[in-house]
C-alpha positions in Angstrom: 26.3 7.4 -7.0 23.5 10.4 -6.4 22.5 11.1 -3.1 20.5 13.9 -1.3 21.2 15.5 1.7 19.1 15.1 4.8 19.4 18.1 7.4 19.3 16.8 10.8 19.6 20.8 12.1 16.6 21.8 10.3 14.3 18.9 10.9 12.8 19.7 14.5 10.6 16.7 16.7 7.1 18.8 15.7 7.9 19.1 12.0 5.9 16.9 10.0 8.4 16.5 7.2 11.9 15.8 7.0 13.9 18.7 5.5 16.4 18.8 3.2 19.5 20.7 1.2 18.7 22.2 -1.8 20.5 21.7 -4.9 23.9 23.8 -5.2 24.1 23.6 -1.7 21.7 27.0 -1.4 18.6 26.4 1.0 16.6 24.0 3.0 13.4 22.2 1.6 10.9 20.0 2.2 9.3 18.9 -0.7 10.7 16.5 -3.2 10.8 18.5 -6.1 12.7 21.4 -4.5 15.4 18.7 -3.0 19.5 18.9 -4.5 20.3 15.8 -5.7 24.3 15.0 -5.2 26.6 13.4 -7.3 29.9 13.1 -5.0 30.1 13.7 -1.0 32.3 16.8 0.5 33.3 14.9 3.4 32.8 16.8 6.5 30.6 19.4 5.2 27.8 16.9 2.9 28.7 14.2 5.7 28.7 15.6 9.3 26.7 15.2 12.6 24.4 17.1 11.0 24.2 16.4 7.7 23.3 12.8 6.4 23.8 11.7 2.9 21.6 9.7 1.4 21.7 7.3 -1.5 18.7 7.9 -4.1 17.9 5.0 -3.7 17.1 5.0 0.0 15.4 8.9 -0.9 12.8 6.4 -3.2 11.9 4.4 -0.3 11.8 7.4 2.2 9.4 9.4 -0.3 7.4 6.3 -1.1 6.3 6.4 2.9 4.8 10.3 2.0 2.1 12.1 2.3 0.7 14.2 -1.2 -0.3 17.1 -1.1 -2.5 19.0 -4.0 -1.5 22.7 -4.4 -3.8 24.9 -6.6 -2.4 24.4 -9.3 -3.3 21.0 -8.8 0.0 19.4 -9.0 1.1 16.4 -6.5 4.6 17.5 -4.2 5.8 14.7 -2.4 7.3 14.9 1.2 8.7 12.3 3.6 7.6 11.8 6.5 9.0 13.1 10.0 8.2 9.4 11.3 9.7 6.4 13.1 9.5 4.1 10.3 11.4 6.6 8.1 13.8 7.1 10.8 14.2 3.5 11.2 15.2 3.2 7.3 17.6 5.9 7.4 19.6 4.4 11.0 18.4 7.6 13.5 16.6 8.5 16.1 14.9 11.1 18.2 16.6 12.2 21.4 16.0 14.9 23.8 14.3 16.3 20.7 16.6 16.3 18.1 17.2 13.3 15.6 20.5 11.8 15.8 22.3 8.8 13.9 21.7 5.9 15.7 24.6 4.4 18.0 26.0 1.2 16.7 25.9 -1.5 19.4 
C-alpha cells in the first residue's frame, strides 16, 4: 500500500501548508507534485514521533481540502492545508505550537 510521509518537524503553527518528505527520502516539500510517494514503511525512521505515514488514500482527501495556486507558467500545484479539519482527518493536533498525534482516550 503507497503512502506519503507527513513531517510533523517541519510543519510549524504559522505555516500555511503541511510539509512533506520528498521521494527517496531527500528533502522536505509542500506541494503535491514534489511529495515521495512510499511503497513500504521503515519502521522507526518512515514511522516516528515525527514522522506520520500516510495512506494515499487519506493524502487524496487531505489534498482535496487545498488551496491552488497558479505559478507563471500557469500550471495548478496543489497543497494541503495547515488546518484543523485536515488535522482532524489525519488524528493530530496543535499543542504548545507543534502538531502532535492525538492521544487515544
Amino acid at each position: 500500500m503507497p503512502y506519503i510521509l507527513l513531517s510533523l518537524k517541519w510543519t510549524r503553527k504559522t505555516d500555511q501548508f503541511l510539509t512533506f518528505w520528498g521521494p527517496n527520502d531527500a528533502g522536505y516539500f509542500m506541494s503535491r507534485r514534489s511529495v515521495g510517494v512510499y511503497e513500504s514503511i521503515k519502521p522507526g525512521y518512515h514511522e516516528s514521533g515525527e514522522t506520520v505515514p500516510i495512506d494515499v488514500d487519506l493524502a487524496d482527501q487531505i489534498f482535496n481540502i487545498k488551496k491552488r495556486e497558479k505559478f507563471a507558467n500557469n500550471e495548478w500545484v496543489e497543497y494541503a492545508e495547515n488546518s484543523r479539519q485536515n488535522w482532524e482527518l489525519l488524528g493530530l493536533e496543535m499543542k504548545r505550537g507543534k502538531l502532535i498525534r492525538k492521544v487515544p482516550a
